[in-house]
MOPAC internal coordinates of N, CA, C and O (Angstrom, degrees):
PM7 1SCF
backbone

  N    0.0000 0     0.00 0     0.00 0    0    0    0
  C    1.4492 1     0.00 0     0.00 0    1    0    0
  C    1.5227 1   107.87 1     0.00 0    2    1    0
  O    1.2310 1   121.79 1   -58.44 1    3    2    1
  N    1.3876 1   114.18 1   121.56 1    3    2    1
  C    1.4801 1   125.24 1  -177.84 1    5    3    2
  C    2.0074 1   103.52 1   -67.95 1    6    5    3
  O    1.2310 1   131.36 1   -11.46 1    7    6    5
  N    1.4444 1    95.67 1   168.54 1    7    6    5
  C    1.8274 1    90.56 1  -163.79 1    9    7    6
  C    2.0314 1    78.47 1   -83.94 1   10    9    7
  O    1.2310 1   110.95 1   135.38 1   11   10    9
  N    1.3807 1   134.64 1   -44.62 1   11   10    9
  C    1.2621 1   132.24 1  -178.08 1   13   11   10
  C    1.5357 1   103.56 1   -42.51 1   14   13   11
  O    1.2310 1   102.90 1   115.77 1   15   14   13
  N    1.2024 1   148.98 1   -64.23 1   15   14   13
  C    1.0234 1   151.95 1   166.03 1   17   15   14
  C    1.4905 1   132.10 1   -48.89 1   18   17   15
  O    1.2310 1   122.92 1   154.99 1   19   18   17
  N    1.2460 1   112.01 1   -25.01 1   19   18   17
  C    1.2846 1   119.97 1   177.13 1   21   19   18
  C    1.8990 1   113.13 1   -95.29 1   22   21   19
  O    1.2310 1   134.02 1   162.35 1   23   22   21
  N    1.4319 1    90.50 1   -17.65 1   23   22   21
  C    1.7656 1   110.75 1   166.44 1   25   23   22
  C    1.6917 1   116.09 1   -72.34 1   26   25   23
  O    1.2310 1   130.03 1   135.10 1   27   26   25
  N    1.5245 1    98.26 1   -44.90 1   27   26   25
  C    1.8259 1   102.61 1   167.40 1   29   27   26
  C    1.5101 1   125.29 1   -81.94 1   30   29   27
  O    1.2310 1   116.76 1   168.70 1   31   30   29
  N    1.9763 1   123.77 1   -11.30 1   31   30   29
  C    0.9382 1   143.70 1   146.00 1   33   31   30
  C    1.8664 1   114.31 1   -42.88 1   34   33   31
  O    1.2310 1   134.18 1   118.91 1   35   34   33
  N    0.8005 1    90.19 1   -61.09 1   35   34   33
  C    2.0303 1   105.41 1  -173.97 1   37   35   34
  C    1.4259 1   100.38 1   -79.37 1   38   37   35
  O    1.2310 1   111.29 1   172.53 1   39   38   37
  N    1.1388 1   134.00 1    -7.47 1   39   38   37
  C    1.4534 1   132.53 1  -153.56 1   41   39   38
  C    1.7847 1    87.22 1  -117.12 1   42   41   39
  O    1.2310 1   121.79 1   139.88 1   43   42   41
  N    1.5580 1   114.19 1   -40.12 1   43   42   41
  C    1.5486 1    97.53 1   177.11 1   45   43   42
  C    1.4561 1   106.79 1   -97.96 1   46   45   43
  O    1.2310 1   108.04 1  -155.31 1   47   46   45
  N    1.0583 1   139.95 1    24.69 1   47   46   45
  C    1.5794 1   152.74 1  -163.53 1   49   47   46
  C    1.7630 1    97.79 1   -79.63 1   50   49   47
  O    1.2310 1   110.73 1   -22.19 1   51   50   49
  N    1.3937 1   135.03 1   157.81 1   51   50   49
  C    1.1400 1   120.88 1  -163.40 1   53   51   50
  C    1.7215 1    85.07 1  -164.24 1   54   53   51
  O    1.2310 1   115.93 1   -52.62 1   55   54   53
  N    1.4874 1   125.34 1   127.38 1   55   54   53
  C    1.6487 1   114.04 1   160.81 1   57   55   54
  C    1.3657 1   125.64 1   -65.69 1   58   57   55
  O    1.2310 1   120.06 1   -16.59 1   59   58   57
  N    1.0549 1   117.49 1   163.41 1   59   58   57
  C    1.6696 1   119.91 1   169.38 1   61   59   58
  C    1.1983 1   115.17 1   -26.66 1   62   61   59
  O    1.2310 1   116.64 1   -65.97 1   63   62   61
  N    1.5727 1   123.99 1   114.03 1   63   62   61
  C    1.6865 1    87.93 1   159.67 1   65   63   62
  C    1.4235 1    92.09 1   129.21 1   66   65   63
  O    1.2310 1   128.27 1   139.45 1   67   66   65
  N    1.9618 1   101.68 1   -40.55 1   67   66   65
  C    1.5542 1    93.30 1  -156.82 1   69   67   66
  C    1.4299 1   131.36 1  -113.21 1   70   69   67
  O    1.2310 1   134.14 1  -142.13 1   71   70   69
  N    1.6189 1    90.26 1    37.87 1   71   70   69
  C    1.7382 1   117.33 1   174.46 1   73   71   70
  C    0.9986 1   129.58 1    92.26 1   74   73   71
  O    1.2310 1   127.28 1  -176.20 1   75   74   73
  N    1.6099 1   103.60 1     3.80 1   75   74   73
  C    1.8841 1   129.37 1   175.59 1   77   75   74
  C    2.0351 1    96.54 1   -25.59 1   78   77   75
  O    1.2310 1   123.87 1   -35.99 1   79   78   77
  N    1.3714 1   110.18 1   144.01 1   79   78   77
  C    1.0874 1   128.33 1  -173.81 1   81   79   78
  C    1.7361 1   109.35 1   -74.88 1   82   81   79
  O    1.2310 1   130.16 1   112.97 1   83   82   81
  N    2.0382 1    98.02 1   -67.03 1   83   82   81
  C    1.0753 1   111.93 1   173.03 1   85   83   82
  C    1.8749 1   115.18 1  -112.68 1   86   85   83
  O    1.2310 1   139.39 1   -17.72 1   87   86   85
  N    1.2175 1    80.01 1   162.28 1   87   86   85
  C    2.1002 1    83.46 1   166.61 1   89   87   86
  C    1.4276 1    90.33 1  -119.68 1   90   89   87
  O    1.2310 1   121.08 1   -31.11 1   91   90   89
  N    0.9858 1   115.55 1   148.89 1   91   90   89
  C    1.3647 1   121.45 1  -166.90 1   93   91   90
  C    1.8664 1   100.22 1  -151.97 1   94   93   91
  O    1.2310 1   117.41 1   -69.46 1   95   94   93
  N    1.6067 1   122.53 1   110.54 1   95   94   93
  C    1.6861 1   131.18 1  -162.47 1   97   95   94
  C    1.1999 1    80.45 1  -129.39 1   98   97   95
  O    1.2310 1   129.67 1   -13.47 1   99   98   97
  N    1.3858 1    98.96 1   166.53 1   99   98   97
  C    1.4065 1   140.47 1  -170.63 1  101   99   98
  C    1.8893 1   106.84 1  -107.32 1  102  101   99
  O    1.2310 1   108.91 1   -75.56 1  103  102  101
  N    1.1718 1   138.36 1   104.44 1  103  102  101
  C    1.1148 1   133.25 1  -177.27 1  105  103  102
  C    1.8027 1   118.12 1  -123.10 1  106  105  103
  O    1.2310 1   115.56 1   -62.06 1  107  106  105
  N    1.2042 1   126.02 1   117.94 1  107  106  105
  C    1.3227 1   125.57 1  -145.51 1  109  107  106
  C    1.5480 1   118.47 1    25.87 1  110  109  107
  O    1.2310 1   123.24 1    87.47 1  111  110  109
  N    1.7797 1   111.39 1   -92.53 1  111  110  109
  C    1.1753 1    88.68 1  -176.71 1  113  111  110
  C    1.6172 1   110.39 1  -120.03 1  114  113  111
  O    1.2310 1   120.97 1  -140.66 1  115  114  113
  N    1.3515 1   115.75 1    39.34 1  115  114  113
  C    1.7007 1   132.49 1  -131.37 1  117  115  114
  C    1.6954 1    82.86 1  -140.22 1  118  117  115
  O    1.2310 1   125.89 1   -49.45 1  119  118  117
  N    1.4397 1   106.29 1   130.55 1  119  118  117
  C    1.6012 1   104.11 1   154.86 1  121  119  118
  C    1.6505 1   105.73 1  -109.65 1  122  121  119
  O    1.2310 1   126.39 1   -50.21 1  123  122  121
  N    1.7849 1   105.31 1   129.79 1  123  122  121
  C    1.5712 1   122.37 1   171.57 1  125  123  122
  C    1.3774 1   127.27 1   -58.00 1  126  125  123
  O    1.2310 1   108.58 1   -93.16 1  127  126  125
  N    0.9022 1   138.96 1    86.84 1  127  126  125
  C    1.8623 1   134.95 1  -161.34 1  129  127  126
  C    1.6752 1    89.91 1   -85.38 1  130  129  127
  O    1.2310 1   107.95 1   -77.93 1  131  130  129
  N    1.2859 1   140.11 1   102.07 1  131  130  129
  C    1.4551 1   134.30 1   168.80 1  133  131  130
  C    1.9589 1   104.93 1  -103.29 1  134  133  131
  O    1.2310 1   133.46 1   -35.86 1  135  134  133
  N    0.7108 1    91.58 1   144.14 1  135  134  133
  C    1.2032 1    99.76 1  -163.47 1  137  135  134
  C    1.8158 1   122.98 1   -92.22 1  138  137  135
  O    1.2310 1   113.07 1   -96.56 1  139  138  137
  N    1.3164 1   130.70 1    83.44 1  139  138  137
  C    1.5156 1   108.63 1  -156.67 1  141  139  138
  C    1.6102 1   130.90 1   -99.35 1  142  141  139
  O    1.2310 1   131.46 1  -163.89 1  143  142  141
  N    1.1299 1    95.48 1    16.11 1  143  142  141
  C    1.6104 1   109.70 1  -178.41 1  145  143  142
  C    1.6041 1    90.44 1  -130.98 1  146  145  143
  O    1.2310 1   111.95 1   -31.28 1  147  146  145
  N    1.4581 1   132.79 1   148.72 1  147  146  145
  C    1.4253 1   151.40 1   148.80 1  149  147  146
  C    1.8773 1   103.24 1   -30.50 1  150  149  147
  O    1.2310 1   125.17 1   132.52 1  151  150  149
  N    1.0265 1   107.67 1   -47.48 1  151  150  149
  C    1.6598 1   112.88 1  -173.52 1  153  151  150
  C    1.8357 1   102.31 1   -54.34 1  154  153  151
  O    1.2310 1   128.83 1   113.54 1  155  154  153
  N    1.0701 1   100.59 1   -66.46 1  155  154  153
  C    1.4008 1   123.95 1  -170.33 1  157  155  154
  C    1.6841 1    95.05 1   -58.65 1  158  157  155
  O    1.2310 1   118.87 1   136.96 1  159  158  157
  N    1.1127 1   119.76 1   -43.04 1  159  158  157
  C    1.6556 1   107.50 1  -179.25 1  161  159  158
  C    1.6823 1   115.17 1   -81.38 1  162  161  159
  O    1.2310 1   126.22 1   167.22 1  163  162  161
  N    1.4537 1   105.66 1   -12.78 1  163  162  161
  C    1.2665 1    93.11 1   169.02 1  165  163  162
  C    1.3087 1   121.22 1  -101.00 1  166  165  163
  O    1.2310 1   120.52 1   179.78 1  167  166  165
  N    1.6239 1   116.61 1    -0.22 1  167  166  165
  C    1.3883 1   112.52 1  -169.30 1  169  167  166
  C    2.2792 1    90.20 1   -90.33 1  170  169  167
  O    1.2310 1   131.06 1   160.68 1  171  170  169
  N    1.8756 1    96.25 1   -19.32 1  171  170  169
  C    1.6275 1    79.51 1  -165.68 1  173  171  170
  C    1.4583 1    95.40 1   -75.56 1  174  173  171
  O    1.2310 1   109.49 1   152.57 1  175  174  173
  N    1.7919 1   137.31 1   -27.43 1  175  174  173
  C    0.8710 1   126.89 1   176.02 1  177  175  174
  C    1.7124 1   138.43 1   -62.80 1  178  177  175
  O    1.2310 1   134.17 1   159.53 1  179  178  177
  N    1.3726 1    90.20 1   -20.47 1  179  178  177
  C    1.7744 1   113.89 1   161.87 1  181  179  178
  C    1.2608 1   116.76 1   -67.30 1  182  181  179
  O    1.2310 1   120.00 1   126.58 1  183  182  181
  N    1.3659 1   117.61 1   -53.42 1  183  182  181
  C    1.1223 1   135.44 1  -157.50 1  185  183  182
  C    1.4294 1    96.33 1   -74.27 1  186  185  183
  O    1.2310 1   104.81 1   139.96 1  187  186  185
  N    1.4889 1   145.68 1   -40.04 1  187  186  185
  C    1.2954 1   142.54 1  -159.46 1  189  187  186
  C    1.3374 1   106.72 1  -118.67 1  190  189  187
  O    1.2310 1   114.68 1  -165.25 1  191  190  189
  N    1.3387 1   127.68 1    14.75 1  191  190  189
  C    1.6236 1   135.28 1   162.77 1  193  191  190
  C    1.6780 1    97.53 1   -15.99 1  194  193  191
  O    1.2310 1   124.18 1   -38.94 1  195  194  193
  N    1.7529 1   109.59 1   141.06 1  195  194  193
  C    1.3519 1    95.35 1   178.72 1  197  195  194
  C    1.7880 1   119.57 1   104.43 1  198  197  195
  O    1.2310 1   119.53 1    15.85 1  199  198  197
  N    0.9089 1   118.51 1  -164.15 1  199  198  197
  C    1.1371 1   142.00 1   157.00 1  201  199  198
  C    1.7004 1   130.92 1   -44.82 1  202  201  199
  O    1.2310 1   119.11 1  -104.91 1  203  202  201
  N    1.5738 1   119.30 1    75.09 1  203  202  201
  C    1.6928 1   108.68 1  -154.63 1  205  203  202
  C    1.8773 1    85.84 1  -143.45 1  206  205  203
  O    1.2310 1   134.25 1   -22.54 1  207  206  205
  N    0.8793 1    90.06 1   157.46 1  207  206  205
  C    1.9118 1   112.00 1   170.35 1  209  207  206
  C    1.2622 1    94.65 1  -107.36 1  210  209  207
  O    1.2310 1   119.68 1   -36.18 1  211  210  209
  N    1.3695 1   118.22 1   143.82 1  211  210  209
  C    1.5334 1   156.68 1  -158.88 1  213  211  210
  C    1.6822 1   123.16 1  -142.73 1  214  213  211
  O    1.2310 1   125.09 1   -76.60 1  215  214  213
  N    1.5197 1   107.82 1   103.40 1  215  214  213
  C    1.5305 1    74.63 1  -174.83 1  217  215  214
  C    2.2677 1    81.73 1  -128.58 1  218  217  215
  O    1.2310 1   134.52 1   -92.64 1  219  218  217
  N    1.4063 1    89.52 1    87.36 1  219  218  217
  C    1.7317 1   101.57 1  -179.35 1  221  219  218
  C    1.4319 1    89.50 1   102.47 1  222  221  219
  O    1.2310 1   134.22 1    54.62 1  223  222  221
  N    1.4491 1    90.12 1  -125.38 1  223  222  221
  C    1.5436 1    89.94 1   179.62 1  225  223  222
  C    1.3496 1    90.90 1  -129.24 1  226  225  223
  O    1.2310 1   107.32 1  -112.86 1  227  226  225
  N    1.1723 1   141.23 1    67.14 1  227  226  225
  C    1.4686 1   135.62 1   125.42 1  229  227  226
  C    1.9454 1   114.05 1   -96.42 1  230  229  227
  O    1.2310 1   121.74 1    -6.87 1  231  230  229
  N    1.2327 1   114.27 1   173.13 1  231  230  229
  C    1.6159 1   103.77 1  -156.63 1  233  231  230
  C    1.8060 1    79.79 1  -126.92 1  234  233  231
  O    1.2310 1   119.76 1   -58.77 1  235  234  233
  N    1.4483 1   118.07 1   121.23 1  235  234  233
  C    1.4417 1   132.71 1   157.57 1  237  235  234
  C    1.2424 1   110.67 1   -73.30 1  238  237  235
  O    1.2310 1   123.00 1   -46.27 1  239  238  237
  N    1.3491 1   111.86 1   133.73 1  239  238  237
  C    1.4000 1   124.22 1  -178.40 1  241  239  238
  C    1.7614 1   108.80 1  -147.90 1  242  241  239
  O    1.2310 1   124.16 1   -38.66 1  243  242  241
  N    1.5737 1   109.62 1   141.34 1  243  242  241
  C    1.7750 1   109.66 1  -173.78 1  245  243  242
  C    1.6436 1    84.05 1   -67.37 1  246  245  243
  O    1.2310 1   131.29 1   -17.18 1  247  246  245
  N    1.4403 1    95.81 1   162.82 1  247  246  245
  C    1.6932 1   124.24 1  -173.80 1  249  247  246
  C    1.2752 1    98.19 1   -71.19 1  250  249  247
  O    1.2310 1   110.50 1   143.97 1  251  250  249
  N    1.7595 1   135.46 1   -36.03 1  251  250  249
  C    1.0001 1   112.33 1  -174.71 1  253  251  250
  C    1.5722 1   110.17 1   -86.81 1  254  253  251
  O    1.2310 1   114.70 1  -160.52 1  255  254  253
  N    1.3654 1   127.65 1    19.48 1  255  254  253
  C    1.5470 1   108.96 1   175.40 1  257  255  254
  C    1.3659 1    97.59 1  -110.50 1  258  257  255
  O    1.2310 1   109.90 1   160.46 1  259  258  257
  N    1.2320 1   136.56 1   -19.54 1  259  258  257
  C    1.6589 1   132.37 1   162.26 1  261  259  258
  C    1.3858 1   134.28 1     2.33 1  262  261  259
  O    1.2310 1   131.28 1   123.98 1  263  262  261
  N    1.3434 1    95.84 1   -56.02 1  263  262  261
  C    1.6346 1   112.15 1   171.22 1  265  263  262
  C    1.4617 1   104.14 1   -81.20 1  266  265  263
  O    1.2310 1   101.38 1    88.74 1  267  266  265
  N    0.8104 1   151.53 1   -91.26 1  267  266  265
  C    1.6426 1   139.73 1   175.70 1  269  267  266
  C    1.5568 1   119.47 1    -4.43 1  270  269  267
  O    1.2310 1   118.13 1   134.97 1  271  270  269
  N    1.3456 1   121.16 1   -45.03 1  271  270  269
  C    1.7251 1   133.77 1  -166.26 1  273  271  270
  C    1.5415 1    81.80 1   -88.74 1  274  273  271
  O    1.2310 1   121.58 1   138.33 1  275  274  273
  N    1.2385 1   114.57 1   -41.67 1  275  274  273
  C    2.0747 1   101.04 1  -159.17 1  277  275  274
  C    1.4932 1    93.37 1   -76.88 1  278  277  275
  O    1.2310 1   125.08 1   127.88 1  279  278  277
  N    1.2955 1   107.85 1   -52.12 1  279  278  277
  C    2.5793 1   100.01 1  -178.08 1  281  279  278
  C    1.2796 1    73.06 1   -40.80 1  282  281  279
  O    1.2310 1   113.05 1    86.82 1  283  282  281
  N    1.2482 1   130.74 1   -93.18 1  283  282  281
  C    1.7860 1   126.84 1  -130.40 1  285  283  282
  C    1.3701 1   116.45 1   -53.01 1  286  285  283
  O    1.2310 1   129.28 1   157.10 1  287  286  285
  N    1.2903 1    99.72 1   -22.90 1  287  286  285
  C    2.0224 1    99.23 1   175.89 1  289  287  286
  C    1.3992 1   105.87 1   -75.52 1  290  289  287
  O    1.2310 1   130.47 1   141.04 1  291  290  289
  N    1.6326 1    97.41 1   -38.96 1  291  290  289
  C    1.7946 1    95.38 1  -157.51 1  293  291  290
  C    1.7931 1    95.53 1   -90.90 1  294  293  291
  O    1.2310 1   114.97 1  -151.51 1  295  294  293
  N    1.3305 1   127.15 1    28.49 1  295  294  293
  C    1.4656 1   146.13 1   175.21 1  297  295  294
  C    1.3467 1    97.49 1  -104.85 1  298  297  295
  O    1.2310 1   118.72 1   145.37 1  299  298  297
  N    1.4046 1   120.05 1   -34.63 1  299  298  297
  C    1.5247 1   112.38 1  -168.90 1  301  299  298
  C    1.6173 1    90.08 1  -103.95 1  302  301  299
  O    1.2310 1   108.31 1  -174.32 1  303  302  301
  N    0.9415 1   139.46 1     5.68 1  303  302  301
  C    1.4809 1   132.96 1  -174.85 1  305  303  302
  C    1.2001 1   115.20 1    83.41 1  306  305  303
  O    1.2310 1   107.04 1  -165.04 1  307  306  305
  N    1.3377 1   141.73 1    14.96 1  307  306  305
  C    1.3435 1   133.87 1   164.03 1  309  307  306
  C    1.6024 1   119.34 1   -66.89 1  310  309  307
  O    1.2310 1   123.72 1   -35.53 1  311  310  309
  N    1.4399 1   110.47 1   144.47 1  311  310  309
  C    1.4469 1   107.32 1  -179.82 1  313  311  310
  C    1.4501 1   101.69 1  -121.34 1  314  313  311
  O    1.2310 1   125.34 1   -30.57 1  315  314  313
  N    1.9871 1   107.34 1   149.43 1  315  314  313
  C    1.3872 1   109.13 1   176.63 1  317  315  314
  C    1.4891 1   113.86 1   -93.83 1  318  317  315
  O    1.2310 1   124.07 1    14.48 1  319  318  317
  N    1.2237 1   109.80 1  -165.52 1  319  318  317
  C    1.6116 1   116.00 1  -170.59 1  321  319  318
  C    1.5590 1    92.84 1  -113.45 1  322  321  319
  O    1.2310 1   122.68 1   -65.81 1  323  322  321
  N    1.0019 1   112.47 1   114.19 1  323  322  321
  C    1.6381 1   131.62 1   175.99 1  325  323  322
  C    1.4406 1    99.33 1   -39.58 1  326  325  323
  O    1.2310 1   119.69 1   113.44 1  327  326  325
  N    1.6682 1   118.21 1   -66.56 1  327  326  325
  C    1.6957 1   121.76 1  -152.80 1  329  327  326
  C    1.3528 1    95.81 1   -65.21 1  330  329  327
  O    1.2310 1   117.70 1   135.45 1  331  330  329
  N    1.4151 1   121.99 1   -44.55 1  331  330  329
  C    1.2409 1   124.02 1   167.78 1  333  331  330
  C    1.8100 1   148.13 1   -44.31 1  334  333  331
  O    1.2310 1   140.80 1   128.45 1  335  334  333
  N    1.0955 1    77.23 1   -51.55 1  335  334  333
  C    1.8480 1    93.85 1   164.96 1  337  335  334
  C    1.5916 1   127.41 1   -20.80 1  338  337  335
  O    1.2310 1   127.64 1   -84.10 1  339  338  337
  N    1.0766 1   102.90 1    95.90 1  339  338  337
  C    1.5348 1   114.82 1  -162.73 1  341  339  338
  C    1.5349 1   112.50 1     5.15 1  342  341  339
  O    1.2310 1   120.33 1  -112.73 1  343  342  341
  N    1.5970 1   116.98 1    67.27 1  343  342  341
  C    1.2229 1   143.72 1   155.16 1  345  343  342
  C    1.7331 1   108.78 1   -18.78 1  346  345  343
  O    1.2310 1   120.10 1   180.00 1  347  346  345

């Protein structure tokens, strides 16, 4: 993770509570994109037209594409859940 990216990471970061878009965890070697507002589930369902892993309705993704899906969320203005953040 570049320090530019990890500056727009913390910059869309949001506490509990405070309307965070996605929660986004770390699961073996997979980061969880769950989605917590309607916006955010339809932009991850737009966004991955095609070919996507599903586990409910959060969207599995390998650890190294993480950073790519989070610029593009936090491009559309989505914010993550701080406590959450690939925990």
């Amino acid at each position: 993770m570049n320090d530019a990216f990890r500056d727009r990471l913390v910059a869309a970061m949001r506490s509990p509570g405070q309307g965070a878009d996605i929660a986004a965890t770390h699961v073996a070697g997979f980061a969880r994109f769950e989605p917590l507002t309607e916006r955010a589930g339809e932009w991850l369902r737009t966004a991955t037209a095609g070919e996507a892993t599903w586990d409910g309705d959060a969207l599995m993704v390998e650890i190294r594409y993480m950073p790519l899906l989070a610029e593009a969320a936090i491009a559309e203005g989505l914010t993550f859940e701080r406590d959450e953040l690939l925990n």
